[in-house]
Structure formats: structure tokens, C-alpha cells
C-alpha positions as CSV (number, residue, x, y, z in Angstrom):
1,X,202.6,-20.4,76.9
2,X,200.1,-19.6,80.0
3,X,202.6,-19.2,82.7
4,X,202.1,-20.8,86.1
5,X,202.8,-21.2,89.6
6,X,204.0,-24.2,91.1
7,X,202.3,-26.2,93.7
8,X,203.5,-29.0,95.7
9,X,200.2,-29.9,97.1
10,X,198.0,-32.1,95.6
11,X,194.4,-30.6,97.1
12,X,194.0,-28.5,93.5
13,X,194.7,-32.1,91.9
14,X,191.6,-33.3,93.7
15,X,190.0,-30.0,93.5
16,X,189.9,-30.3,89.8
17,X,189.0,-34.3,89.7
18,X,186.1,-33.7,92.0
19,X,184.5,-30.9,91.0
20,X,182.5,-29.6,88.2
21,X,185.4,-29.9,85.0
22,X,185.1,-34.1,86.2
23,X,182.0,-33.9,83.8
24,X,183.5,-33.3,80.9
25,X,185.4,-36.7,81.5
26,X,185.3,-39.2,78.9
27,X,184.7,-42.8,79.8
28,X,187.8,-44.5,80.1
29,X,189.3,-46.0,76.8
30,X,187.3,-42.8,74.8
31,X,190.6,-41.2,72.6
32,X,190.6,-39.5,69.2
33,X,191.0,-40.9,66.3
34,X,194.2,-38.4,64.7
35,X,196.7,-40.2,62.9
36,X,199.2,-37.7,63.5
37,X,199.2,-38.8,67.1
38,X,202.2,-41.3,67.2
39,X,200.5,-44.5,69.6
40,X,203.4,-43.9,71.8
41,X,203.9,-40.7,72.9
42,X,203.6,-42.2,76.9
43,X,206.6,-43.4,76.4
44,X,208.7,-40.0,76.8
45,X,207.0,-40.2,80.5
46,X,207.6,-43.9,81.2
47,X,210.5,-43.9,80.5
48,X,211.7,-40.8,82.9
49,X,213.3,-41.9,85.9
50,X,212.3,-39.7,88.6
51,X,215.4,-37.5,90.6
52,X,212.9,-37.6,93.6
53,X,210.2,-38.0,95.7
54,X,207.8,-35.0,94.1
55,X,209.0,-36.1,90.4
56,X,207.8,-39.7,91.8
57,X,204.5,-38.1,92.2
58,X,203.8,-36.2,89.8
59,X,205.3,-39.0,86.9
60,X,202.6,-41.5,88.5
61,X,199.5,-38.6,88.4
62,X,200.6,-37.9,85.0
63,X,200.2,-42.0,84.2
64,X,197.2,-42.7,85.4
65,X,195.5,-39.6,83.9
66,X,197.0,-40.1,80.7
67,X,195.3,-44.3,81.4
68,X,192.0,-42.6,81.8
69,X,192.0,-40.0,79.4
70,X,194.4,-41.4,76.8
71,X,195.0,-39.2,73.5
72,X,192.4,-36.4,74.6
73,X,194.9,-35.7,77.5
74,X,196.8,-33.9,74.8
75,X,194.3,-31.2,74.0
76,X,193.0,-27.9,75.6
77,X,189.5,-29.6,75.1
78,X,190.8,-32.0,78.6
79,X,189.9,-28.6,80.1
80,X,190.8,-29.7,83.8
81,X,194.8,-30.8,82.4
82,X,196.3,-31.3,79.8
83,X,199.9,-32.1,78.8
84,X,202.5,-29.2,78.0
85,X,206.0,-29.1,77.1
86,X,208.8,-26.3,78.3
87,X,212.5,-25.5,78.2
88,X,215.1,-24.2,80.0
89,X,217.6,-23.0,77.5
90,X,221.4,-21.8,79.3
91,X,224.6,-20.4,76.9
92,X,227.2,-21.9,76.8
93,X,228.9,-20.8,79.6
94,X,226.2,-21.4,81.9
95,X,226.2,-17.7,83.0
96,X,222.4,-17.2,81.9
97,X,219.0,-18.6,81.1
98,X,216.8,-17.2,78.0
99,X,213.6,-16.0,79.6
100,X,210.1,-14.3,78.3
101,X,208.5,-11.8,80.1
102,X,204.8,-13.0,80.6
103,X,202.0,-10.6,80.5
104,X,199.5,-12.4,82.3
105,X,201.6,-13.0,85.4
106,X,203.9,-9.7,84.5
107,X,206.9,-12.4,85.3
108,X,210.0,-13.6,83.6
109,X,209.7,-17.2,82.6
110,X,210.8,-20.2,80.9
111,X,209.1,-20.8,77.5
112,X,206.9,-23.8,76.5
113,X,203.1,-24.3,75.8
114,X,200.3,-26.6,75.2
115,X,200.8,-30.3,73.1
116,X,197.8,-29.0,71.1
117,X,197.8,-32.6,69.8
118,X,201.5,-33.0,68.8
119,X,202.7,-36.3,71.3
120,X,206.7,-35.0,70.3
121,X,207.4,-33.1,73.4
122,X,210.7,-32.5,72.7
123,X,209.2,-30.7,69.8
124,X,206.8,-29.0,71.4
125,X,209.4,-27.6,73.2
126,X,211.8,-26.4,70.8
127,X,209.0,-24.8,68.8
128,X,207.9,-22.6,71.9
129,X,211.1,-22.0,72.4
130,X,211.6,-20.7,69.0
131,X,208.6,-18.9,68.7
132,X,208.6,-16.8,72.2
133,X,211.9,-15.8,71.6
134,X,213.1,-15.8,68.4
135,X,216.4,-18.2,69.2
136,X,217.6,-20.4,66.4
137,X,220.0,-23.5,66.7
138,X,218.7,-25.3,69.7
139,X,221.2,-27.7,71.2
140,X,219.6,-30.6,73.4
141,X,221.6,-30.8,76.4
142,X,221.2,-34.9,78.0
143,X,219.2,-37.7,76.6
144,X,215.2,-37.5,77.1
145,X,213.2,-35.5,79.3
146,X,215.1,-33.2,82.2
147,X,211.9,-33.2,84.5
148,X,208.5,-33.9,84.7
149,X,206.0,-31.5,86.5
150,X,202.1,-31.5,87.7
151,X,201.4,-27.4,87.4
152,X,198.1,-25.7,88.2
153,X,197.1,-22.6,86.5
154,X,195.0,-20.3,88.8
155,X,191.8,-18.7,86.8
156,X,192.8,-16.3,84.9
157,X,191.5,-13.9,81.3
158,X,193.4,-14.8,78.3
159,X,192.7,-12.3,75.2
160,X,189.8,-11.3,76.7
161,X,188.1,-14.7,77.6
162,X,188.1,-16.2,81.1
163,X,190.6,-19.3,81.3
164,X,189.5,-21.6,84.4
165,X,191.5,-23.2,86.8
166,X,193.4,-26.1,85.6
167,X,196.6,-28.6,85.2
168,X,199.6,-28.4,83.3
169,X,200.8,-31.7,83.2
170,X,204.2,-31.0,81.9
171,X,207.2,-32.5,80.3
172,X,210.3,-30.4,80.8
173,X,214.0,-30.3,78.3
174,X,217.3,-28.3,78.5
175,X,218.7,-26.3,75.7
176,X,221.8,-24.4,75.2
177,X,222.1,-21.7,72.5
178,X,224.2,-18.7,71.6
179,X,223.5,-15.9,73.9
180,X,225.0,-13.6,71.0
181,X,222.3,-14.3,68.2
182,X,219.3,-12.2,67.9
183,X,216.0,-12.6,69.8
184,X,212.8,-11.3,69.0
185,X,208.9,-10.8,71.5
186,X,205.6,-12.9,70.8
187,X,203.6,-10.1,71.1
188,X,200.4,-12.1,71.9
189,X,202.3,-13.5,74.7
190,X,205.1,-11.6,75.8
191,X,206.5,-8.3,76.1
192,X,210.2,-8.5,76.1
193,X,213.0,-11.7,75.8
194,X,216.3,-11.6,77.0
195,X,219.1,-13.5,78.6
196,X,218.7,-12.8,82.2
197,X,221.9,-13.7,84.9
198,X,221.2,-16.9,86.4
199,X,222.9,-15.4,89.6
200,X,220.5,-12.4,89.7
201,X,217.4,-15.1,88.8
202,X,215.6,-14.0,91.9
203,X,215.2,-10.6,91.0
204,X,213.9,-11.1,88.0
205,X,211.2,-13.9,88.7
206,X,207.9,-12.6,90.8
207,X,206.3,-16.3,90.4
208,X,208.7,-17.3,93.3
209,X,207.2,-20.8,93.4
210,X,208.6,-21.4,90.4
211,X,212.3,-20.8,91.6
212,X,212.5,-24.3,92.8
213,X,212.2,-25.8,88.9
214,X,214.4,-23.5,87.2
215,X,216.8,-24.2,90.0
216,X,216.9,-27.8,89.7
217,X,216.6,-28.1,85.7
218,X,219.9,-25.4,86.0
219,X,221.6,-27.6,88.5
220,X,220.9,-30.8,85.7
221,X,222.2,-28.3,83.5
222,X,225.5,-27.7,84.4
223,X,225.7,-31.5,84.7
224,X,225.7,-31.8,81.2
């Protein structure tokens, strides 16, 4: 997954909306036509009941641009956002998170990625999971989503093509899984995975906006 900072502000929102990438905007009601799409996947979003005032937000931008866009809002080809699914996974004892270190932002980070067209975030999730790290036997911790989250990614070169500004819009689970089973890198993506201490987080995470998230979703984690 592209990794990313958060922002609480909403001027990139609008940034994005007004400026150039708001012509590639389909008229409203324009969606594809994929079967494999189930005609519901909204609901995992509706359905979330915001913990506060930013997740209010964010759950309502996330609405109406899914309204607007509808199924397209699930593709790369939405270039300005598009909808992504993450995880934080904890063992058992709650004594660490399973992190990726990022090339891009040279970070350790949670693991998720892009909907590519798949409306099962949950899925989404767990595959990410699975494939950045290598982790096996995935145990869902609560019922739904754990968070929802509007998430800019700043310009940036990707495999050697430029990646423009642009929205995660993202939908966010907790795992737990056995910090003794073995892990393997994504190389395209990542250049070592690892069980980091959640009490030495800060050390290890340079993308200090994002402490915030992984703090709370850790919080809801030991809740479970």
C-alpha cells in the first residue's frame, strides 16, 4: 500500500475537488457496470458509528463522494480518491503491532491498500495484510469497521512513474495473530516486516501524523 500522512484539515479535500483532477469527474449517477461489485458495499460505511467528531467528518466526506462518484469511487481510475482498506494487527497479548517498513516514506506502517474494485473491505484488508507481511490466521477483533479515515497522499514516484496528489478514503479493521509464526517482505513495497513494541511505537514511525490512528485503533484494540 502507498503509505500516507494524515491530515486533519480539510483544504487538500477542497484542493483536490477544485482543481484540475475535478475534470476527470463523472456526472453524477455514471458507475461501472462489474458484477463483481456487490450493490452494497456503502453499507460497511453507513453503518459505522463514528467514536468522534473527526470520524463524523470524514464518514460524511466519504458519503457524499461515494453519492457522486458511486462504484468508480472504488478504482485508482477516481484519480483525485479513491477508497482503501488497512489493518492494524496486535498479538495476543497486546505487547506489539505487525508493521511494514515502507520504501516510499522510509517509515514503519500499518498494512492495507487500494479496493482495486473489490467493495469487501474487510477483505481487502486481510489480503494486504497477508501479502505485505506474510502473516497467516487473521483473527477479526470487534464486529465491522474499527475506524474510518479521509487520508491525502502528497505527490510522490511510484516504480518510476509520478503518483499525484490525492485521497485515501479509507476503511480501517483490527487483527490479532501469532507474533511467533513466520513473516515474509513485499519486495515491491517493503523492505522489512516485523513485530515492533507498541511501547517503543514512536521510535519506529517517522510519519508522526499517523501516530494519532494507530493510537486510537490500539486503544479499540485492547477493548476487545
Amino acid at each position: 500500500m502507498e503509505a500516507y500522512s494524515a491530515c486533519t484539515g480539510y483544504a487538500f479535500c477542497d484542493m483536490l475537488k477544485a482543481g484540475k483532477m475535478r475534470n476527470t469527474i463523472h456526472q453524477k449517477g455514471t458507475t461501472m457496470k462489474n458484477p463483481n461489485i456487490p450493490l452494497d458495499w456503502k453499507k460497511e460505511i453507513e453503518l459505522y458509528i463514528p467514536k468522534d467528531a473527526r470520524e463524523e467528518s470524514e464518514k460524511r466526506e466519504i458519503l457524499s463522494l461515494a453519492e457522486r462518484e458511486g462504484d468508480r469511487l472504488l478504482l485508482r481510475e477516481c484519480c483525485y480518491a479513491h477508497m482503501t482498506a488497512s489493518s492494524v494487527v496486535v498479538n495476543r497479548d497486546r505487547t506489539k503491532m505487525l508493521m511494514a517498513f515502507h520504501k516510499i516514506y522510509q517509515s514503519w506502517a500499518w498494512t492495507g491498500g487500494h479496493a482495486d474494485g473489490d467493495g469487501d473491505f474487510e477483505a481487502v484488508a486481510r489480503r494486504e495484510a497477508r501479502e505485505e507481511t506474510g502473516i497467516q490466521n487473521l483473527k477479526k477483533l470487534g464486529t465491522g469497521a474499527a475506524s474510518v479515515e479521509v487520508l491525502p497522499v502528497w505527490a510522490h514516484q511510484k516504480r518510476g512513474q509520478m503518483v499525484a496528489s490525492h485521497l485515501h478514503l479509507n476503511v480501517s479493521y483490527l487483527f490479532e495473530a501469532d507474533d511467533t509464526l513466520p513473516l515474509r517482505i513485499a519486495e515491491d513495497e517493503n523492505s522489512a516486516v516485523g513485530w515492533i513494541p507498541i511501547a517503543q511505537l514512536e521510535e519506529y514511525v517517522r510519519e508522526k501524523d499517523m501516530m494519532p490512528i494507530y493510537q486510537k485503533l490500539l486503544n479499540r484494540a485492547n477493548d476487545c
